[in-house]
DOZAVEX-185671 format. One record per residue (C-alpha): x, y, z; residue number from 1. Coordinates in nm, 4 decimals, m for minus. Layout:
REM DOZAVEX-185671
[node [X, Y, Z], NUM]
...
This chain:
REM DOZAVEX-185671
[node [8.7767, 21.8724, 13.9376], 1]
[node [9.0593, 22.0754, 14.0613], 2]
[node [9.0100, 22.3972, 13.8257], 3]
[node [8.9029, 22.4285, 13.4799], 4]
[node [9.0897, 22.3270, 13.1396], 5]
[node [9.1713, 22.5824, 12.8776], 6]
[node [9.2000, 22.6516, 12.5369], 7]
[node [9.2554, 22.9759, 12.3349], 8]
[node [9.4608, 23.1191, 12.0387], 9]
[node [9.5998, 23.4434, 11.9237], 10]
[node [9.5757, 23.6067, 11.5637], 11]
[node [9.8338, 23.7167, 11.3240], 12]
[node [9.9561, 24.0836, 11.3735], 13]
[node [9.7291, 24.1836, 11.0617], 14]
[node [9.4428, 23.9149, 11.1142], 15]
[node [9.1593, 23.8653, 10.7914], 16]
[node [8.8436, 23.9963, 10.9137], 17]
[node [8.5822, 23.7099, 10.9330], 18]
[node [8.8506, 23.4377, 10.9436], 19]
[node [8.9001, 23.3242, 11.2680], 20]
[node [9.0316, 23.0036, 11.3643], 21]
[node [8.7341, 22.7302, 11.3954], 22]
[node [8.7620, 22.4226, 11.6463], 23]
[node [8.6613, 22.1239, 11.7317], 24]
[node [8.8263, 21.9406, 11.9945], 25]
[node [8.8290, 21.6082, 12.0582], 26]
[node [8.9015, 21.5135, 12.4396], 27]
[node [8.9573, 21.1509, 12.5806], 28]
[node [9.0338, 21.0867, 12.9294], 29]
[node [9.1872, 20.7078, 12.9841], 30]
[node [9.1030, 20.6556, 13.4048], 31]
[node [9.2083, 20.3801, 13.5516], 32]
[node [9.5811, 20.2860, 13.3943], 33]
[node [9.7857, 20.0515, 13.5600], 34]
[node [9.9499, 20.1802, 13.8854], 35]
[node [9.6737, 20.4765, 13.8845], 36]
[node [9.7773, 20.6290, 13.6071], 37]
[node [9.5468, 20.8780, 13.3771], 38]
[node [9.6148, 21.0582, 13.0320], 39]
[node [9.4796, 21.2801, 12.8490], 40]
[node [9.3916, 21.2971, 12.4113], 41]
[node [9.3434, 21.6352, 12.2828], 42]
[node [9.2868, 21.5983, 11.9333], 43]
[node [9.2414, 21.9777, 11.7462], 44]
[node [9.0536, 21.9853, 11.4534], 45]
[node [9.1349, 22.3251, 11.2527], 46]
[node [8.9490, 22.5149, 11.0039], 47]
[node [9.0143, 22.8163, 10.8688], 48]
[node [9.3503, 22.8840, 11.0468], 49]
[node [9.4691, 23.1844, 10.8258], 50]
[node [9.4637, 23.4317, 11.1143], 51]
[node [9.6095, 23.1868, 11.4003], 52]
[node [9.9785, 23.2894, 11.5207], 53]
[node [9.9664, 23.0768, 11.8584], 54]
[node [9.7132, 22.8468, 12.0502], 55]
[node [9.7285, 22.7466, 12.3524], 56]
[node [9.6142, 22.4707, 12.6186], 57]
[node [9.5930, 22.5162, 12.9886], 58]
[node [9.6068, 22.2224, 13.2306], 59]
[node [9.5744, 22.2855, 13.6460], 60]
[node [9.8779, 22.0254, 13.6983], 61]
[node [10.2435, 22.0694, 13.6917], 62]
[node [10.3455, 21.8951, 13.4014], 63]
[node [10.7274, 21.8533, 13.2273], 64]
[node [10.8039, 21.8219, 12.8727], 65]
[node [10.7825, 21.4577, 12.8406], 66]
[node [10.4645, 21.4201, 13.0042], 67]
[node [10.3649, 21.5801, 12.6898], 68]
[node [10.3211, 21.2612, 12.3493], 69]
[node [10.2549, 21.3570, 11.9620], 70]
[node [10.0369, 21.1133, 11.8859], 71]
[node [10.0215, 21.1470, 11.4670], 72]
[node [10.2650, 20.8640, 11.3777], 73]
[node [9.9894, 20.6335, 11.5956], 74]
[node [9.7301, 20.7749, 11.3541], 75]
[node [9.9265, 20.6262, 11.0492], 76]
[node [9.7641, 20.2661, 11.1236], 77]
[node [9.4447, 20.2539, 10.8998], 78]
[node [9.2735, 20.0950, 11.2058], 79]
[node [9.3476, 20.3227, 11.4626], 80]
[node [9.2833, 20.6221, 11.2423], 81]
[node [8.9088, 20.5150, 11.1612], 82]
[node [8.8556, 20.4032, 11.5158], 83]
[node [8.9767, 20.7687, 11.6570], 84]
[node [8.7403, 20.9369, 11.4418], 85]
[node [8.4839, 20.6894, 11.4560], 86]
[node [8.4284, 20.6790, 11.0418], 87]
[node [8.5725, 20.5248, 10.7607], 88]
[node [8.8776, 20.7528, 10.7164], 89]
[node [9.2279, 20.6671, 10.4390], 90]
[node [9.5239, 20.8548, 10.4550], 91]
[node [9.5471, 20.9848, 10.0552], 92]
[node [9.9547, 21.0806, 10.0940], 93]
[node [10.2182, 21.1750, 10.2947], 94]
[node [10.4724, 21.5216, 10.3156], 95]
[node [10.7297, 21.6210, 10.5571], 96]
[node [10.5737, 21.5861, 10.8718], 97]
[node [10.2500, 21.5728, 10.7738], 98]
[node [9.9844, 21.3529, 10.5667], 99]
[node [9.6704, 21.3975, 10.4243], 100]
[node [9.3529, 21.2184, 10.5355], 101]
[node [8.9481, 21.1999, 10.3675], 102]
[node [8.6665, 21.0736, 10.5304], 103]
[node [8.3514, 20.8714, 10.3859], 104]
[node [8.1359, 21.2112, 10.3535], 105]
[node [8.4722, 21.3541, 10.1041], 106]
[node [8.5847, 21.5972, 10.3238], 107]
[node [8.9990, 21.5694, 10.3616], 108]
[node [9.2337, 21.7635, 10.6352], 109]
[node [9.5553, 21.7395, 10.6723], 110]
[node [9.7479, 21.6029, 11.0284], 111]
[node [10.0622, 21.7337, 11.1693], 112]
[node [10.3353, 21.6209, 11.3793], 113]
[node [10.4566, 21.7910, 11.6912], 114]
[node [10.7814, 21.7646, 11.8525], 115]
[node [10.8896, 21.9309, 12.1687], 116]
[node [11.0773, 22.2433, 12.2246], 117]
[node [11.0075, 22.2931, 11.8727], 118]
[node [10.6860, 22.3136, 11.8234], 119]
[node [10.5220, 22.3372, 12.1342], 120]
[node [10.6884, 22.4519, 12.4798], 121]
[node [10.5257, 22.4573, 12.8422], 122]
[node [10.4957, 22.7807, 13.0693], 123]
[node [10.4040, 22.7710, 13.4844], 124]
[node [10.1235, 22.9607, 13.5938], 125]
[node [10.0798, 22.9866, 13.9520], 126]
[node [9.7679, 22.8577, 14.1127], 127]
[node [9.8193, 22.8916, 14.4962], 128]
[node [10.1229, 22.9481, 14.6563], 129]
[node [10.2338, 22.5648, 14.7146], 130]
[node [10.0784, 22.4813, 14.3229], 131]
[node [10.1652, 22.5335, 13.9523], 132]
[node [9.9748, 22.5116, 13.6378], 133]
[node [10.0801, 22.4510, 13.3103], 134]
[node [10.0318, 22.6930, 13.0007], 135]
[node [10.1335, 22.4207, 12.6835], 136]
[node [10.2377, 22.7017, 12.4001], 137]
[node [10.2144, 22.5674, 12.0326], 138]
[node [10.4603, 22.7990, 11.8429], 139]
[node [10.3897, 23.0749, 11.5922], 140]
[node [10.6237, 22.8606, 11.3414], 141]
[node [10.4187, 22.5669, 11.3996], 142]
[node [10.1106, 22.7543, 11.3567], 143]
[node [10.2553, 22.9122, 11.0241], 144]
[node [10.2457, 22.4915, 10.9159], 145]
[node [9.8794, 22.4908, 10.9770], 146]
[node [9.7878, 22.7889, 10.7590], 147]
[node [9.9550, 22.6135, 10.4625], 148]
[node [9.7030, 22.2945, 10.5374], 149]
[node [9.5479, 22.2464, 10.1875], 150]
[node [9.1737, 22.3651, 10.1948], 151]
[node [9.2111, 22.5308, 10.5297], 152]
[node [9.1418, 22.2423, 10.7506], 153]
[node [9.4095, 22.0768, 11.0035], 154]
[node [9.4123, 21.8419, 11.2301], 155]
[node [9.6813, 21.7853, 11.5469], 156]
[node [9.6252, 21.5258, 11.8357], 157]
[node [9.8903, 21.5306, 12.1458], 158]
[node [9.8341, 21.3265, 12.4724], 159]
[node [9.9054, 21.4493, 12.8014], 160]
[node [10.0575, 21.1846, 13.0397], 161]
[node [9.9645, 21.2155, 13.4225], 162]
[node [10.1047, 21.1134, 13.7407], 163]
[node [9.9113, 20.9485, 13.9756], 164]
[node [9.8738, 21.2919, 14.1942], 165]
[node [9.7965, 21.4911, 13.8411], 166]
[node [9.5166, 21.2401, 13.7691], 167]
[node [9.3410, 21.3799, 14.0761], 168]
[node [9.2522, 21.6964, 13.8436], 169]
[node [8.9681, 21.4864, 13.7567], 170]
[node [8.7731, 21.3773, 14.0254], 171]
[node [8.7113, 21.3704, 14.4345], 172]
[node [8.5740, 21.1328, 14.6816], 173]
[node [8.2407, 21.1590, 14.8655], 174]
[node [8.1350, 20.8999, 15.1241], 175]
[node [7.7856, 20.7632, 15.1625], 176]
[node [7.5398, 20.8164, 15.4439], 177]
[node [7.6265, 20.4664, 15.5929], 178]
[node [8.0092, 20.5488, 15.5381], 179]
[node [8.1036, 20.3964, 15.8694], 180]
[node [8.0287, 20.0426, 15.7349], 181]
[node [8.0204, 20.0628, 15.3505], 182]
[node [8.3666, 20.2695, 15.3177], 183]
[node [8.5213, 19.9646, 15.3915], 184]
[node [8.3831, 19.8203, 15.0748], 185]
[node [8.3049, 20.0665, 14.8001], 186]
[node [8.3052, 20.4681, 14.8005], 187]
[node [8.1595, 20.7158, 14.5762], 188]
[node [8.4066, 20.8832, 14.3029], 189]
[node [8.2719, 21.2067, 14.1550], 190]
[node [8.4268, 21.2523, 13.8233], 191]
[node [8.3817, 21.6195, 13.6583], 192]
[node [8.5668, 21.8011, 13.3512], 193]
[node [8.5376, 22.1980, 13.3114], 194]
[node [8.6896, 22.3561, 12.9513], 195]
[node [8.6859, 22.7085, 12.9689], 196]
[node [8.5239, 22.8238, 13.2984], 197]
[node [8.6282, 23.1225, 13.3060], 198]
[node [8.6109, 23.1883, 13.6816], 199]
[node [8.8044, 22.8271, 13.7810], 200]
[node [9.1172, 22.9811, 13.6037], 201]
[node [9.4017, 23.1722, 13.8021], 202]
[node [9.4322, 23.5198, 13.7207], 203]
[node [9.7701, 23.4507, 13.5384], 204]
[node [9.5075, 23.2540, 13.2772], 205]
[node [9.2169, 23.4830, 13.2930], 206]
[node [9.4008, 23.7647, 13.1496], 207]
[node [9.6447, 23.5599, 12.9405], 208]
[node [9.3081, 23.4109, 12.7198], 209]
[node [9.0841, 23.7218, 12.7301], 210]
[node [9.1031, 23.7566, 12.3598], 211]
[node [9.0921, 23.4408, 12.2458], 212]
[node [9.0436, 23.4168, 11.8780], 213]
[node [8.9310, 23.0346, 11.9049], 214]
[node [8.5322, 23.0212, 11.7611], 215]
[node [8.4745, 22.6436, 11.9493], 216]
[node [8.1765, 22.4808, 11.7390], 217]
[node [8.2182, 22.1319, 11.8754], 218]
[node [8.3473, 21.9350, 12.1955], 219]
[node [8.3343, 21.5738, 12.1961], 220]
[node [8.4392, 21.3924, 12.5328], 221]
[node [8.5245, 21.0447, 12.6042], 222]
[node [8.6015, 20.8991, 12.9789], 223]
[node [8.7368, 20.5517, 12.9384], 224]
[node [8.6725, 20.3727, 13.2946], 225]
[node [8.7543, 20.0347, 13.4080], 226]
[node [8.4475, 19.8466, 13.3694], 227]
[node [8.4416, 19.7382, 13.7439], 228]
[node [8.3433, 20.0989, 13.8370], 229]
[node [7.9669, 20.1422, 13.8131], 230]
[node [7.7989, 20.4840, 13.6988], 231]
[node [7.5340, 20.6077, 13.9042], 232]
[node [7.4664, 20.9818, 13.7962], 233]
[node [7.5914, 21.1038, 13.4488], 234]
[node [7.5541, 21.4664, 13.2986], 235]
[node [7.1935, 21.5869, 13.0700], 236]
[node [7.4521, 21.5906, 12.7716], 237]
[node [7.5388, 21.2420, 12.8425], 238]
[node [7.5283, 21.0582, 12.4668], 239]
[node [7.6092, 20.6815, 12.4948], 240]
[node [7.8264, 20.4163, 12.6637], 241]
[node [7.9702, 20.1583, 12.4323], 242]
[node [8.2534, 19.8801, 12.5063], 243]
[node [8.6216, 19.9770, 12.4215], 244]
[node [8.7614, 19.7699, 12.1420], 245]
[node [9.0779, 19.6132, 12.2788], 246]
[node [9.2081, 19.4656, 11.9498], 247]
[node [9.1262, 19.7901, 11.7345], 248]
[node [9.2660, 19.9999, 12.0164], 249]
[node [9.5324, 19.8479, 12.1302], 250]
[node [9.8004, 20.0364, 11.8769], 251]
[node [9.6530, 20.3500, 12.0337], 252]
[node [9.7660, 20.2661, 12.3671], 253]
[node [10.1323, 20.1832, 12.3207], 254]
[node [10.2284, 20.2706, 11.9781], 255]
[node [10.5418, 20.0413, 11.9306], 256]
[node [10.4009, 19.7429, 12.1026], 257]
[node [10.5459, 19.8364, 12.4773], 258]
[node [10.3777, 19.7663, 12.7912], 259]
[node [10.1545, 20.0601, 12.9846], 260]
[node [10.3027, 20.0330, 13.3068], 261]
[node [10.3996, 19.6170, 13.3125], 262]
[node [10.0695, 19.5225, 13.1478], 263]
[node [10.0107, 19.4615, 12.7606], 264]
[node [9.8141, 19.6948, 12.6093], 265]
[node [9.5512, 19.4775, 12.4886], 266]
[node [9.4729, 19.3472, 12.8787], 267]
[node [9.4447, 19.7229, 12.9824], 268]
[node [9.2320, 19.7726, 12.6627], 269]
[node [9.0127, 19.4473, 12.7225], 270]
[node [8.8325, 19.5903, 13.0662], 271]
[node [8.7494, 19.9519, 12.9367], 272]
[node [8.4169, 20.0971, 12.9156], 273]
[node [8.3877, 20.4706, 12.6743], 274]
[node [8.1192, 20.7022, 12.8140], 275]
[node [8.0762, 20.9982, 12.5639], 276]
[node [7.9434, 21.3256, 12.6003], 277]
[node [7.9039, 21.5816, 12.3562], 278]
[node [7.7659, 21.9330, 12.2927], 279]
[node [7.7655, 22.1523, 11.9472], 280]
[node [7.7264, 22.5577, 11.8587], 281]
[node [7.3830, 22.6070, 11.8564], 282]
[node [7.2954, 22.7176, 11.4471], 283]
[node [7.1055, 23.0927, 11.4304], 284]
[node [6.9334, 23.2320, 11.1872], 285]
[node [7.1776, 23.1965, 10.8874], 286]
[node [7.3173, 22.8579, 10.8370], 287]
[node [7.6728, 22.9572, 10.8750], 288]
[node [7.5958, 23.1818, 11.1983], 289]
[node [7.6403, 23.0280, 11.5635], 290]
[node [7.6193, 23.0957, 11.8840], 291]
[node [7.9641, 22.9575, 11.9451], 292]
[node [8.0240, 22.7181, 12.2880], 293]
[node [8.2076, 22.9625, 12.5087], 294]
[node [8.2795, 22.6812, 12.7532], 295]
[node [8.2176, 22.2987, 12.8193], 296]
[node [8.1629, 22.1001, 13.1438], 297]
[node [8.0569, 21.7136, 13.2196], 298]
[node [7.9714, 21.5231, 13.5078], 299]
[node [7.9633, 21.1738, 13.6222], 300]
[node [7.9924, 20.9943, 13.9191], 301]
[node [8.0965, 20.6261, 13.9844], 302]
[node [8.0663, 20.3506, 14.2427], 303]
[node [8.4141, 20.2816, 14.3136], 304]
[node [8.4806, 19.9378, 14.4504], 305]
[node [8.7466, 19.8907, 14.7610], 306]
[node [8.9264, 19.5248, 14.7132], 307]
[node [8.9870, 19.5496, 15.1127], 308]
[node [8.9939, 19.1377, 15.1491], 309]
[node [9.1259, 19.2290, 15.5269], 310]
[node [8.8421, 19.4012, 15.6102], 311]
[node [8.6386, 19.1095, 15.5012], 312]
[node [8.8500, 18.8324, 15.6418], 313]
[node [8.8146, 19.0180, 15.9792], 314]
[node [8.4592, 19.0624, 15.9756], 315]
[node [8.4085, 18.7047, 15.9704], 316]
[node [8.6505, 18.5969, 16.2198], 317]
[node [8.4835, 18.8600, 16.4701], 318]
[node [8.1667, 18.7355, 16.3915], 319]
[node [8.2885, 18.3931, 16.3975], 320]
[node [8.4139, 18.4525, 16.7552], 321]
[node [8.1366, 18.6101, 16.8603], 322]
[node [7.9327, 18.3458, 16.7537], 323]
[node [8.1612, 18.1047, 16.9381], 324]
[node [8.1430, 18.2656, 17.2711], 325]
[node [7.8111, 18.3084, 17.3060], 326]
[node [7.7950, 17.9205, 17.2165], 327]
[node [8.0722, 17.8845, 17.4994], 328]
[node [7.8531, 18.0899, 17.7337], 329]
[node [7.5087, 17.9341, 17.6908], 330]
[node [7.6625, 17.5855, 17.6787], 331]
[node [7.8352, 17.6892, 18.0608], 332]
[node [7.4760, 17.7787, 18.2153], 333]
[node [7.3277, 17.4859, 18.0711], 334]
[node [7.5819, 17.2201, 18.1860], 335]
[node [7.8259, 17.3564, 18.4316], 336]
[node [7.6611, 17.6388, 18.6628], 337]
[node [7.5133, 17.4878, 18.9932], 338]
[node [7.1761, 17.6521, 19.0889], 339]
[node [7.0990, 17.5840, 19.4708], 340]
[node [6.8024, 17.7934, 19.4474], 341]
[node [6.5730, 17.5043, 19.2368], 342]
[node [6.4960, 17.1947, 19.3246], 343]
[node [6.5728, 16.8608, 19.0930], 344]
[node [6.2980, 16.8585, 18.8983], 345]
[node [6.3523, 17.2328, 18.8411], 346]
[node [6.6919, 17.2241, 18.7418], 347]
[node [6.7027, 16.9715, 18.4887], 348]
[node [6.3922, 17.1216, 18.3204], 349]
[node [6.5811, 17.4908, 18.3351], 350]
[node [6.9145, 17.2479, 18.2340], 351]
[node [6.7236, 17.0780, 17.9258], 352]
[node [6.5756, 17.4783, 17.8105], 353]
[node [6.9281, 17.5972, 17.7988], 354]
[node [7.0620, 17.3031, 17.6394], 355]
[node [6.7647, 17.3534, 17.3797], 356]
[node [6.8686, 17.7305, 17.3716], 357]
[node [7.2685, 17.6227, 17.3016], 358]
[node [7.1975, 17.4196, 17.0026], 359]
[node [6.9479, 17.7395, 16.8685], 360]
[node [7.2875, 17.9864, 16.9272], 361]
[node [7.4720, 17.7228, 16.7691], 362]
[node [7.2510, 17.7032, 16.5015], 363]
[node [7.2312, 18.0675, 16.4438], 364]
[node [7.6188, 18.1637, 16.4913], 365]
[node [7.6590, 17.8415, 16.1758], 366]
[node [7.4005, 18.0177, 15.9578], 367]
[node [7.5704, 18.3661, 16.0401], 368]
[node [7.8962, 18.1938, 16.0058], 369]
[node [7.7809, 18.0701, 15.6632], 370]
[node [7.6472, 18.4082, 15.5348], 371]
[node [7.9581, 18.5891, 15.5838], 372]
[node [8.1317, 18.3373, 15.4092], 373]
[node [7.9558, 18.3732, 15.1229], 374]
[node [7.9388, 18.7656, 15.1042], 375]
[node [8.3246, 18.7261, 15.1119], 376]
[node [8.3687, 18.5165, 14.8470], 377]
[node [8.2977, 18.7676, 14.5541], 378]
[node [8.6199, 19.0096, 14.7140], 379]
[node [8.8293, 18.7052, 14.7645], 380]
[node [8.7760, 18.5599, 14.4204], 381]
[node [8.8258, 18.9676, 14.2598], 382]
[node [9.1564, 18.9556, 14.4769], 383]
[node [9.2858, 18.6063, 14.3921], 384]
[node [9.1904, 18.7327, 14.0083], 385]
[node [9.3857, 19.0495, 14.0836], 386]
[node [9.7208, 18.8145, 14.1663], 387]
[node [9.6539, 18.5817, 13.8783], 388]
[node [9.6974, 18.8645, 13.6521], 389]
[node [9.9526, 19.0478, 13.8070], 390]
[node [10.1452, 18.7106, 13.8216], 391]
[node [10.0772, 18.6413, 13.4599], 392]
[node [10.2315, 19.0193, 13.4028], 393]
[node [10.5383, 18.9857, 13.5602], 394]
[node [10.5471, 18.6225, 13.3784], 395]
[node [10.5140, 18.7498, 13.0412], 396]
């Protein structure tokens, strides 16, 4: 990963000793979009925000404005809500710009809607000198809407939209000891996510979240992968992988029914895979003391296919050639070169052992021949699969 993620906050001029802000964040990373796309979920769950004047999230990308997607009027489907928060959860009313929500165990919270320029604004942070980060700044008048959340508990969710050069915040490419023949087919992706490490932030970002009054007592990730890339190494804190649920999800994706990028949302939906990690404040002595999670890091890494059909298609005409000439070549000494040097008898024996040897090369260059072929097919039929559905795209 290129850099770390933050979070932080800052506290009311007069802040309420022993009530500082608690979070959990919820974090889901969609890979694998059409045209290469990536984005983001940050979903904040508040408690206790009496002392919280600001908060603030930290990206290593530059991003604009509009990258940047409230995501609480997609929460307002039933569906989608319980599926987000994986539990039975019913919205119990609505305010101005806001509604209330309870979950099966009773406890309620209420959500909040965002809106740009008003409630949140993004800052640059320099990074090199050729690269920018992004400081996104959620407003002291927003944050005066959170301390009025009923019971002391709210909840915002934004998503973070990312270019196809953004989305390489996430991972890097190693090759594999055979690289000179395999990186023509598949190469290994190594996927990692760092919250909070301190020492991956520029110094802009060090000193800007020093005193964070954040007191983080939960992460949950989610990286939702195309299910043609296979995991081969995953973090200890890896939980579970389960299937994404297209029709449940779908809403979530594109929130008005649009395409993502020329494809409907339920096709993008229908080939993702969830892989979840998750780590929580480790309880001390007294039931409501932690050790709160300072910061937050996960690993995987991915075999990530290559749908190079060329490279394939070449392979077995080269073969195929080769396999021809030395046909052509063995078939020349055994009819076609004169050898003064044997006798009759000689030669036609020596004639009828290379004629026996042309039909073995023959033989062998078929079976050769045959066994590319069918090595190919799997690419070919992925590709022809790939234009079926990018036909069927453009057609509907």
């Amino acid at each position: 990963m290129r850099g770390s993620l933050g979070v932080w906050a800052e506290s009311v001029s007069e802040p309420v000793i022993g009530k500082l802000p608690i979070l959990e964040l919820h974090i889901n990373v969609w890979r694998d979009l059409p045209k290469d796309r990536s984005s983001i979920d940050f979903g904040f769950q508040i408690t206790q925000p009496d002392d919280l004047n600001r908060m603030f999230l930290y990206i290593p990308a530059a991003l604009n404005i509009s990258d940047i997607e409230d995501l609480s009027e997609v929460l307002k489907f039933g569906e989608t809500l319980s599926a987000v928060f994986n539990d039975t959860v019913e919205i119990t009313s609505h305010n101005q710009g806001s509604f209330d929500v309870k979950r099966s165990n009773g406890s309620a919270f209420r959500i909040f809607d965002l809106k740009p320029n008003r409630d949140f604004a993004i800052e640059y942070v320099p990074i090199s000198a050729s690269q920018n980060g992004s400081v996104i700044t959620f407003s002291s008048e927003f944050c005066e809407r959170l301390r009025q959340a009923p019971g002391g508990a709210a909840y915002l969710r934004v998503r973070v939209h990312l270019s196809r050069e953004n989305g390489k915040i996430f991972y890097s490419y190693a090759s594999p000891a055979d690289s000179w023949l395999l990186s023509r087919f598949y190469r290994t992706e190594l996927n990692e996510f760092r919250l909070n490490e301190r020492r991956s932030f520029p110094d802009t970002v060090v000193k800007w979240s020093e005193n964070s009054e954040f007191r983080i007592v939960r992460v949950l990730y989610f990286l939702i992968r195309d299910f043609r890339y296979e995991l081969l190494v995953q973090h200890v804190q890896f939980k579970r992988t389960r299937r994404l649920e297209p029709g449940i999800w779908q809403k979530y994706l594109a929130p008005t029914g649009e395409r993502i990028s020329g494809k409907k949302a339920s096709d993008v939906g229908d080939r993702m895979l969830i892989y979840q990690w998750r780590e929580d404040a480790p309880k001390l002595e007294s039931a409501d003391d932690r050790k709160w999670i300072e910061d937050f890091s996960a690993f995987a890494s991915f075999k990530s296919p290559k749908d190079n059909i060329w490279a394939y298609v070449l392979a077995v005409l080269a073969l195929g050639a080769l396999g021809s000439a030395l046909q052509a070549t063995v078939y020349a000494l055994s009819g076609h070169i004169k050898m003064p040097f044997l006798d009759n008898e000689t030669a036609n024996a020596s004639s009828g052992t290379l004629s026996a040897l042309n039909q073995s090369v023959l033989c062998l260059s078929m079976l050769v021949a045959l066994l590319c072929l069918i090595a190919a097919l799997g690419p070919i039929a992925r590709s022809v699969g790939h234009l079926g559905n990018w036909i069927r795209s453009k057609q509907g």
